[in-house]
N, C-alpha and C positions, 0 to 999 in steps of 0.2 A: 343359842341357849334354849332347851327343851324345860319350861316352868312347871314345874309340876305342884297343886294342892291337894292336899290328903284330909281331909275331914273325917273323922272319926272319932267319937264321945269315948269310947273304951281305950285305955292308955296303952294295954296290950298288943292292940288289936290295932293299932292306928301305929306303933313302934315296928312288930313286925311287916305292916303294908308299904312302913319307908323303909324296911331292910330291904323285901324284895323289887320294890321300885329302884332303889340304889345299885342292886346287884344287878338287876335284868339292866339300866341306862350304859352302868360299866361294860355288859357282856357287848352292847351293842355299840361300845365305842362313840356314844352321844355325851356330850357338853351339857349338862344341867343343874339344876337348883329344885329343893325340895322343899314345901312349908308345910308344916305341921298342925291343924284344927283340930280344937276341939267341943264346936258347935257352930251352928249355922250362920248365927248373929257374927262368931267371930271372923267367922269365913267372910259373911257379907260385907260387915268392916269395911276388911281389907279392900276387896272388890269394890267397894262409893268410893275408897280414897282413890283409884285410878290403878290400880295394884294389876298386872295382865299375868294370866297363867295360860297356857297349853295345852294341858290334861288338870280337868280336877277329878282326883278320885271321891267320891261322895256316898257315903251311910244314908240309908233313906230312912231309917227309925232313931230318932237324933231328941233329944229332949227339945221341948221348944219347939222352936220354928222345923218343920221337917226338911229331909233332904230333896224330897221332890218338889215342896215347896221353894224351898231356894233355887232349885234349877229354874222351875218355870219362871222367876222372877228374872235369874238371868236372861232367858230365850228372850224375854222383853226388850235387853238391847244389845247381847252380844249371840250371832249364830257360829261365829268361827270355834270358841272353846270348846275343845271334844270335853266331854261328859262322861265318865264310867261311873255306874251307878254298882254298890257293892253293899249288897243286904243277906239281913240272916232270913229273910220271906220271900219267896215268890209269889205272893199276895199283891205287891205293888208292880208284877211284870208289865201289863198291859198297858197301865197309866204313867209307869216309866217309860214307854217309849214315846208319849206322846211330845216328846223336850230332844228327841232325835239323840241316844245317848250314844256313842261309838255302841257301846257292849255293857250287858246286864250280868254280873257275874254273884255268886252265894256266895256265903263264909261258909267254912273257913277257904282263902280263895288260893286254890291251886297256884305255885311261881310256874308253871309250863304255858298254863293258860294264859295267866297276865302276860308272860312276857311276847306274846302270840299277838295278843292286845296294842302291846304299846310299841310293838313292832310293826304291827300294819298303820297303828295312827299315825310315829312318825313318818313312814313311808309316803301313806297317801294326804295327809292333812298339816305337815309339820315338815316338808321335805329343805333339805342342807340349803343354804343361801351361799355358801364359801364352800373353796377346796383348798385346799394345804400342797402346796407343791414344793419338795423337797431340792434344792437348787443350789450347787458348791457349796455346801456346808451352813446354808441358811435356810429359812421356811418363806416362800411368797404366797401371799393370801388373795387367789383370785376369786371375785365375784362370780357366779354360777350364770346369775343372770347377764352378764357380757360376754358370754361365751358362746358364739356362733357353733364352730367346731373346732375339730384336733386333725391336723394332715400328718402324716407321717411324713418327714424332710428331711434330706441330707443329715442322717441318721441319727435323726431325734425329731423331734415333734415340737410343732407351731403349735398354738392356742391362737385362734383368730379370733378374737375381740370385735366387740361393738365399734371399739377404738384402736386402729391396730393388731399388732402382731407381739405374741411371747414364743421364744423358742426356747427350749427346755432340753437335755443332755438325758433323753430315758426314749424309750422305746413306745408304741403307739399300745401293747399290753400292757404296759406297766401306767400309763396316763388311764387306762381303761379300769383297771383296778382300783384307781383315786378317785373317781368318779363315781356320782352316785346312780347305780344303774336302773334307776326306774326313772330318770331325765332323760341319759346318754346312752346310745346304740351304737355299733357298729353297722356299718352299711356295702364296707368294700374295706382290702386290705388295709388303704393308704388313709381309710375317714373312719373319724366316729362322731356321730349327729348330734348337736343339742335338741330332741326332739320339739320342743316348742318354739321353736325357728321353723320348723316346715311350715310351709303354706300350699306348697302341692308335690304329687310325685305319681311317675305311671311304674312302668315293671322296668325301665333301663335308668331313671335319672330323679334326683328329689333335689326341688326348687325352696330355697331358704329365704327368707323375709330379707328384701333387698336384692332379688333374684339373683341370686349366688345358686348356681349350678352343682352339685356334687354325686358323681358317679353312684348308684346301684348297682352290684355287681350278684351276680346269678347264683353265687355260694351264700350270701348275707339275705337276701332276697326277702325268702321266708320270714327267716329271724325277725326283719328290721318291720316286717308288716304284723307281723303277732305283737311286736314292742310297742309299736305308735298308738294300734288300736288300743291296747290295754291303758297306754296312757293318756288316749284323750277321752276312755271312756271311763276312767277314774276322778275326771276334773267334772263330768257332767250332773 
């Protein structure tokens, strides 16, 4: 569940920011929830009773308590929440960044933009915990995180587990498709990597946590080394 908070004092202006946050979550086929603010104190509330969000969207010229002020207050004890900071000045660019905000966007605010926004957040900061694997007319919901990799088998595909084995009735592109691809790579015809399982790998073979061995084949090669870098240089 992708939490989202919107702060916003103008009722306008805060109604269409949860149309297009609604609209861009639907387009990307994420699972969320939206709250609606309208001032800081009420935001902050929420936020002492224990209340977690994801993304807050937040107005830095807010009656009261400002929007940059309540951020800083957050950075004090939470650094995971992305921040999108969404003003009618560029006067507060430089001091909004000092609270590390994803992105500093103006009103009135572009849906192309935002949705570019909350697309790289969930991607790099919010990434899938579950996969939905469709299975004789029912849904199993495997953990992300127990998923070593996927072999292609006796024509269908294993899910090799932390604990065990799942074999599944779909093809190694179709398991490739369900997966969220800035985790999962392919590496060879027969593998696709849970990338944060490697622990080492040279130009023929990549060694997985528990040294489980799994083929690099010289068509994938390229691919699967442009894939890892990017994603261990997004966790850094």
């Amino acid at each position: 569940m992708y939490r989202v908070a919107i702060c916003e004092d103008e009722a306008p202006v805060r109604e269409e920011n949860a149309r297009m946050c609604g609209d861009i979550l639907n387009r990307l086929e994420a699972e969320y929830s939206l709250q609606l603010f309208s001032s800081s104190e009420e935001l902050e509330n929420v936020l002492i009773s224990g209340e977690l969000f994801d993304l807050i969207c937040l107005d830095i010229i807010l009656p009261g308590k400002s929007g940059l002020e309540l951020a800083k207050e957050i950075r004090r004890w939470d650094d995971r929440t992305s921040i999108l900071f969404i003003s009618s000045s560029a006067n507060f660019l430089l001091d909004g960044y000092s609270v590390r905000p994803i992105q500093y966007l103006l009103k009135p605010v572009d849906e192309a933009v935002l949705e570019k926004v909350i697309a790289d957040d969930l991607r790099l900061n919010h990434p899938a915990r579950t996969v939905l694997i469709p299975a004789g007319g029912k849904t199993e919901i495997l953990p992300l995180g127990d998923i070593q990799y996927v072999e292609s088998r006796d024509h269908g595909c294993v899910f090799v587990m932390e604990q065990g084995e799942r074999f599944f009735w779909m093809s190694l592109t179709q398991a490739e498709g369900l997966l969220p691809g800035e985790q999962f790579c392919r590496c060879h015809n027969s593998f696709l990597i849970h990338l944060e399982k490697v622990v080492r790998m040279d130009n023929h073979n990549i060694t997985l946590a528990g040294q489980k061995q799994i083929p690099l084949s010289r068509r994938y090669n390229r691919q699967f080394k442009n894939q890892i870098a990017r994603y261990f240089g997004s966790r850094q």
